[in-house]
GUKOL-109931 format. One record per residue (C-alpha): residue number from 1; residue in three letters; chain; y, x, z. Coordinates in steps of 0.05 Angstrom, whole numbers. Each point is the difference from the previous one (the first is absolute). Example, Ala and Ser with C-alpha at 12.3 -4.5 7.8 and 13.67 -1.06 7.14 Angstrom:
% residues 2
    n  res  chain       v       u       w
    1  ALA      A     -90     246     156
    2  SER      A      69      27     -13
This chain:
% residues 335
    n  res  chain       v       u       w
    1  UNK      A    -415    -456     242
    2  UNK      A     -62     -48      31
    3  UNK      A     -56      21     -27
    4  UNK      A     -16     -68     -27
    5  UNK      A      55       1     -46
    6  UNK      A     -13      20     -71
    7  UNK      A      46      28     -60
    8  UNK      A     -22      35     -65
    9  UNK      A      32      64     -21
   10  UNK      A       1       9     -73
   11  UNK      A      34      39     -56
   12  UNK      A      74     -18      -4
   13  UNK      A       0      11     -81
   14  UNK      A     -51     -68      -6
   15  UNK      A      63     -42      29
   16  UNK      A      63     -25     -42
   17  UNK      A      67       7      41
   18  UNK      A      13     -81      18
   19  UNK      A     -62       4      51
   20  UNK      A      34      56      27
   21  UNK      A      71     -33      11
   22  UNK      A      -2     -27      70
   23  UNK      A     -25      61      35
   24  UNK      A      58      40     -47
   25  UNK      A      43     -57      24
   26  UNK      A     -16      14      72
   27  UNK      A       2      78      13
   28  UNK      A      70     -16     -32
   29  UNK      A      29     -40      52
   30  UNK      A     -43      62      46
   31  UNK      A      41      45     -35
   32  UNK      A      63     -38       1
   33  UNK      A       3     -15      74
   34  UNK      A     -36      76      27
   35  UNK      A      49      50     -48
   36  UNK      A      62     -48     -33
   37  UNK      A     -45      24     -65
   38  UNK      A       0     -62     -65
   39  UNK      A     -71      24     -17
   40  UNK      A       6     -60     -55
   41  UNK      A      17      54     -56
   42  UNK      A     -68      41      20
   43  UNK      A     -43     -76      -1
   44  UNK      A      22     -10     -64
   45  UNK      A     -17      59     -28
   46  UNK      A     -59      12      42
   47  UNK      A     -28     -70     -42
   48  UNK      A      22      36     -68
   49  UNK      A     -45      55      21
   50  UNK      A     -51     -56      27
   51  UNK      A      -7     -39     -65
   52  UNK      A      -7      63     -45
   53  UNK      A     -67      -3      37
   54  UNK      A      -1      79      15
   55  UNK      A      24       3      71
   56  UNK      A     -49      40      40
   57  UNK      A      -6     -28      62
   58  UNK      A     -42     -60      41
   59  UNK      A      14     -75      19
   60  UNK      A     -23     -38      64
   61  UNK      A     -27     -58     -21
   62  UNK      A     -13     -60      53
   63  UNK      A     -28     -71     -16
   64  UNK      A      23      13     -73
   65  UNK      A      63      19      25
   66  UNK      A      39      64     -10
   67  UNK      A      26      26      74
   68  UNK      A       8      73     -14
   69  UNK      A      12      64     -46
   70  UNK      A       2      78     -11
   71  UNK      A       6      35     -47
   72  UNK      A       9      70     -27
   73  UNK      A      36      46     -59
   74  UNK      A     -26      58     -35
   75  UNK      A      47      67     -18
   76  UNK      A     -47      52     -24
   77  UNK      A     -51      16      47
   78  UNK      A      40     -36      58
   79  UNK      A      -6     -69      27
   80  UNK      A      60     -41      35
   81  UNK      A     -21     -51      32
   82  UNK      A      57     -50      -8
   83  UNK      A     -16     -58      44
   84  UNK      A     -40     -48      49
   85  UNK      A      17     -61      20
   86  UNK      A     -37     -69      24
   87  UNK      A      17     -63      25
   88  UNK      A     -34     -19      68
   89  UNK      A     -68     -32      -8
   90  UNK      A     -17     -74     -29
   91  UNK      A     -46      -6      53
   92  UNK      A      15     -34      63
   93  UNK      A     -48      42      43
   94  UNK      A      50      59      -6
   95  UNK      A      24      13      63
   96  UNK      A      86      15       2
   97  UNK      A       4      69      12
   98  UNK      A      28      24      60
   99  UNK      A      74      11      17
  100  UNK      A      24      64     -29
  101  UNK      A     -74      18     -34
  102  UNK      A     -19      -3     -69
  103  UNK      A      31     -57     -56
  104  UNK      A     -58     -64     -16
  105  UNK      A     -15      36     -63
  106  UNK      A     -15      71      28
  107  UNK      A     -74      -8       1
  108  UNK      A       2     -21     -76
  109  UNK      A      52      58      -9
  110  UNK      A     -55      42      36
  111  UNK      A     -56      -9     -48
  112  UNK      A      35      -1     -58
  113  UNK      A      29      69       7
  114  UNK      A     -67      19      11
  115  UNK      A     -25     -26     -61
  116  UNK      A      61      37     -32
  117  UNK      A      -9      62      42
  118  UNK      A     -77       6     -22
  119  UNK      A      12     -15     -65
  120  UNK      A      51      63      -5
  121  UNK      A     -32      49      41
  122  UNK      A     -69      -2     -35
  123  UNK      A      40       7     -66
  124  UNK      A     -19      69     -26
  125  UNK      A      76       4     -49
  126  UNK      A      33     -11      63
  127  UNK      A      28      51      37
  128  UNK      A      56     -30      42
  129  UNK      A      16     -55      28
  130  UNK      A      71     -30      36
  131  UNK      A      19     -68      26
  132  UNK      A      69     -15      47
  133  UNK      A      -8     -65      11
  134  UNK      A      76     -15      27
  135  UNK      A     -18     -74      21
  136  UNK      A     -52      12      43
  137  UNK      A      24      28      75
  138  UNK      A     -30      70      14
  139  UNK      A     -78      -3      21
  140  UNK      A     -12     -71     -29
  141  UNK      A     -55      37     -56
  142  UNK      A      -2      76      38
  143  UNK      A     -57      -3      21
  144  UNK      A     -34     -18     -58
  145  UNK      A      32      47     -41
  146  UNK      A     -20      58      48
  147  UNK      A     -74     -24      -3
  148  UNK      A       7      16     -71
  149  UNK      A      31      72       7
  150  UNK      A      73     -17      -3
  151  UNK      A      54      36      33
  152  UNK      A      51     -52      32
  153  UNK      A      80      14       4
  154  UNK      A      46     -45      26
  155  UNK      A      60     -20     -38
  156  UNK      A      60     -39      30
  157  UNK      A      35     -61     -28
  158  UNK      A      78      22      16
  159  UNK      A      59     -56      -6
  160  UNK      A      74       8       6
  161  UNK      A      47     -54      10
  162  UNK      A      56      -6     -52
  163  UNK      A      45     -47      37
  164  UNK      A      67      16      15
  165  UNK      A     -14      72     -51
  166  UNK      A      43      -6     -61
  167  UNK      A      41      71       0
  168  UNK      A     -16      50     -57
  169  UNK      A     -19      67      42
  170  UNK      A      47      56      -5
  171  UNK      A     -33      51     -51
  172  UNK      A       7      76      10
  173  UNK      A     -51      38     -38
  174  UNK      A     -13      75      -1
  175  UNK      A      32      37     -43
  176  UNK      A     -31       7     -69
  177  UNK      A     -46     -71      -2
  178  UNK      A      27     -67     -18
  179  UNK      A     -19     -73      15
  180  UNK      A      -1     -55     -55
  181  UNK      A     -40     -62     -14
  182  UNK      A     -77       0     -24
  183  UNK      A      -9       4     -81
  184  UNK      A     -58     -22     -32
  185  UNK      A       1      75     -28
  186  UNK      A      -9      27      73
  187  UNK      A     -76     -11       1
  188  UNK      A     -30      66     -17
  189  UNK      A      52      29      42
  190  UNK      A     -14     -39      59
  191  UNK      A     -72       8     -10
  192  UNK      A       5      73      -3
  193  UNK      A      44      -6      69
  194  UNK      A     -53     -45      37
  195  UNK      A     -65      51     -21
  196  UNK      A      50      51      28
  197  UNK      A      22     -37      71
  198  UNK      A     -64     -23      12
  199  UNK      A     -42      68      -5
  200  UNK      A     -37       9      63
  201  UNK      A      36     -61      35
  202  UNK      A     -42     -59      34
  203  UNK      A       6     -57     -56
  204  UNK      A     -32      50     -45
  205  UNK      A     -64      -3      38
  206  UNK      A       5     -84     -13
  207  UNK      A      21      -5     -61
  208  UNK      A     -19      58     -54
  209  UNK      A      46     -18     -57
  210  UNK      A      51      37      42
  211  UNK      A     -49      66      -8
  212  UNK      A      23       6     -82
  213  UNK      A      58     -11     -41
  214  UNK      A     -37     -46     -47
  215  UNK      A     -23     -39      63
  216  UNK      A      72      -5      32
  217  UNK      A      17     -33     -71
  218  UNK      A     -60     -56       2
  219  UNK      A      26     -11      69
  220  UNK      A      75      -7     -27
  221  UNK      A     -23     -44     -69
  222  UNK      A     -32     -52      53
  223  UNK      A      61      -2      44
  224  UNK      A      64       0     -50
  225  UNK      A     -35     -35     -66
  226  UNK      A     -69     -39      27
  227  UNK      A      32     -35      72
  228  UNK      A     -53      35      37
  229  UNK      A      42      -6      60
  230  UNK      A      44     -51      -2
  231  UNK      A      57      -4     -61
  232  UNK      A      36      59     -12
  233  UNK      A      75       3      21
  234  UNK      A      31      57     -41
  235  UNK      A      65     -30      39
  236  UNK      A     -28      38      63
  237  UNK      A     -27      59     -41
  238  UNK      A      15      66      11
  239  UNK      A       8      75     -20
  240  UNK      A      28      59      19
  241  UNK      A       1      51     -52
  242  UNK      A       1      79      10
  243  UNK      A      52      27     -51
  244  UNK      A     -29      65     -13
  245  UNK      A     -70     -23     -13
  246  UNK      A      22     -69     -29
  247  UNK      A     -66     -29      40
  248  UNK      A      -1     -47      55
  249  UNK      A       7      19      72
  250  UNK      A      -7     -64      32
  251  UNK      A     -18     -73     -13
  252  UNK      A      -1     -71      25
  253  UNK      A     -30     -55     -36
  254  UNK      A       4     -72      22
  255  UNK      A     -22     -63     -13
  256  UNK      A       7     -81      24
  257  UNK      A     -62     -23      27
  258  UNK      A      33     -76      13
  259  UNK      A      74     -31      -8
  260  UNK      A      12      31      65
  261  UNK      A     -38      55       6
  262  UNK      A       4      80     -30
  263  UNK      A     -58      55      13
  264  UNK      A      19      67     -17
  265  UNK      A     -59      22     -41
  266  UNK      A      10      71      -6
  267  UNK      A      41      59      34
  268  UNK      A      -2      63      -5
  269  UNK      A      38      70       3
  270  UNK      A     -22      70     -38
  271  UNK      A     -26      55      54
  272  UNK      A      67      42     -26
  273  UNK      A      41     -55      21
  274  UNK      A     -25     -33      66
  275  UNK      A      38       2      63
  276  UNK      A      69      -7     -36
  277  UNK      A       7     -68      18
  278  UNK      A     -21     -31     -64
  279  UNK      A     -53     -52      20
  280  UNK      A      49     -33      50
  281  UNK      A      55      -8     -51
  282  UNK      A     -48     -29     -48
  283  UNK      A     -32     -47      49
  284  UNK      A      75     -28      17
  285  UNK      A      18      -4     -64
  286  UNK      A     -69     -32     -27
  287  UNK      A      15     -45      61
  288  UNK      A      77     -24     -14
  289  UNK      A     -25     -11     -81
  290  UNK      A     -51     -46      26
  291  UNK      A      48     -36      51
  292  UNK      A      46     -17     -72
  293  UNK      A     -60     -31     -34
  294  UNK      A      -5     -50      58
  295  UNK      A     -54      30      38
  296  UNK      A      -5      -4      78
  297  UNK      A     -50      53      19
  298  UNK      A     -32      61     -30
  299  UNK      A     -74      20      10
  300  UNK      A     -44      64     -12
  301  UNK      A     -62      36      22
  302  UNK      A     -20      63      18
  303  UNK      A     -58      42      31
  304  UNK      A      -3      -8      79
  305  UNK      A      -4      82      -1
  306  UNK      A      56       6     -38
  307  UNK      A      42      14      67
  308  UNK      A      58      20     -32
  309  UNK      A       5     -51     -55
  310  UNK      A      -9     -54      59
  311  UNK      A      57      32      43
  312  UNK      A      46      -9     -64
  313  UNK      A      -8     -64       0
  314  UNK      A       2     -23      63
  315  UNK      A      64      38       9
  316  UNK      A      22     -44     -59
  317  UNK      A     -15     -72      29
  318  UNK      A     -66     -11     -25
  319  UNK      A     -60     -24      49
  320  UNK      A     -70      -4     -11
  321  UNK      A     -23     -72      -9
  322  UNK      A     -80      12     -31
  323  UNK      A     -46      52      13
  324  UNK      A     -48       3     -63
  325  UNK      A     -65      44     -26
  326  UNK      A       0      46     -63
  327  UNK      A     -73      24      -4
  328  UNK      A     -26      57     -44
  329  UNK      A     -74      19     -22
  330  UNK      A     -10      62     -38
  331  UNK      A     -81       8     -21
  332  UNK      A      -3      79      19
  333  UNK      A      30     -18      60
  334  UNK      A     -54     -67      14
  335  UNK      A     -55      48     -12
């Protein structure tokens, strides 16, 4: 940004919501047009969270204008950091940014986050702190993050195309385990699965509610009952169940992101049960439920060192469209 140009930065719980609108207005269409993704849902209750007036987190002001936001959530001694956004700059001596390089907002993005980042790092009760910011293309905010004593994993943004897919997979399941739909009754089950699949894998270094039962179910509660990701789709919800043990060996749970759009939000397999084939059939068969609720393409992410999970996927039709960051901070690590 010229250095002439001026904008405040000020604590995002002394706005009301309506100021906010346009630039919540605006990163939708962003989100809309980048990832197929009707981020209206999250505005709206983003501006719930905004009015209550307890929203950690900082606004860009500009000529009495809001023109950007971040903003963070506490769990415990952790801090997500849920979002930054801004809309290019009111003033005219902003030069376009080049082709390919940074969005007209980045600068405002830049300095909020470190607002944010300060804010969180020099607070004693915090001990952790994660952001994936999915919109933003990989290395948009790295280097800030890193200058605060992040680590920085890439995460890819994985789409495949529904057309022409409408044929229920064949099924053939090991003996002993059986596949039925997702019941609201499956949650500690499927939390106790996910702490299990997830011990010593890469997404537990990114996200530590995968490190405990009791965090796989806060991660669960905020994609099945809170829309954390999209609205739930127990249509394309699945189990397969080990008969001896009566737990879960394997999940998929999906939701619709837009009318045309479905992102597979979790999948996973039990260490006693991998390489049986099990992800696969639950991926096709997530895939042809979707296809019946009118949906044209299927998204997910995953960790760019997660070789294998990749080469499942690929193998399956999907292609990687985004490259995003998920940062962590951990204060014995930051020194």
């Amino acid at each position: 940004m010229a250095a002439n140009v001026s904008f405040e930065i000020l604590d995002l719980r002394h706005f009301a919501a309506p100021v906010l609108r346009p630039v919540l207005e605006a990163e939708s269409e962003v989100w809309l047009e980048r990832l197929h993704w009707d981020y209206r849902a999250s505005s709206k209750l983003l501006m719930q969270y905004i009015d209550s007036h307890m929203l950690p987190g900082y606004a860009a002001l500009e000529s009495g204008q809001v023109t950007g936001y971040a903003f963070c959530v506490y769990e415990e001694s952790k801090a997500v950091i849920g979002d930054v956004f801004a809309l290019p700059g009111l003033s005219p001596e902003v030069p376009a940014p080049p082709s390919g390089g940074p969005g007209p907002g980045h600068e405002i993005e830049e300095t909020l986050l470190k607002h944010l980042l300060e804010t969180l790092t020099n607070s004693p009760q915090v001990t952790r702190i994660e952001s994936q910011l999915l919109l933003h293309p990989a290395g948009s905010h790295a280097e800030i993050f890193r200058k605060s004593g992040f680590d920085v994993y890439h995460r890819l943004f994985m789409v495949q195309s529904l057309e022409g897919r409408w044929n229920r997979p064949e099924i053939q399941l090991p003996a002993g385990l059986e596949l039925r739909p997702w019941r609201e009754d499956d949650l500690n089950p499927a939390a106790r699965l996910i702490a299990a699949a997830y011990r010593g894998h890469p997404d537990s270094l990114i996200n530590d509610q995968y490190h405990s039962v009791h965090g796989s179910l806060r991660f669960l509660h905020n994609i099945v009952r809170y829309a954390g990701c999209g609205v739930f789709s127990p249509v394309a919800s699945n189990v397969v169940v080990d008969h001896n043990s009566r737990e879960l060996a394997a999940l998929v749970l999906g939701s619709r992101v837009s009318p045309q759009s479905g992102h597979i939000t979790q999948l996973c397999v039990h260490p006693d049960f991998r390489r049986q084939g099990l992800a696969r059939m639950l991926l096709s068969l997530s895939a042809s439920q979707f296809v019946r609720q009118g949906v044209s393409e299927i998204s997910l992410t995953v960790t760019e060192m997660n070789a294998d999970a990749i080469a499942l996927y690929q193998s399956e039709g999907y292609e990687s469209r985004h490259v995003f960051d998920a940062t962590v901070w951990e204060r014995n690590a930051a020194g």
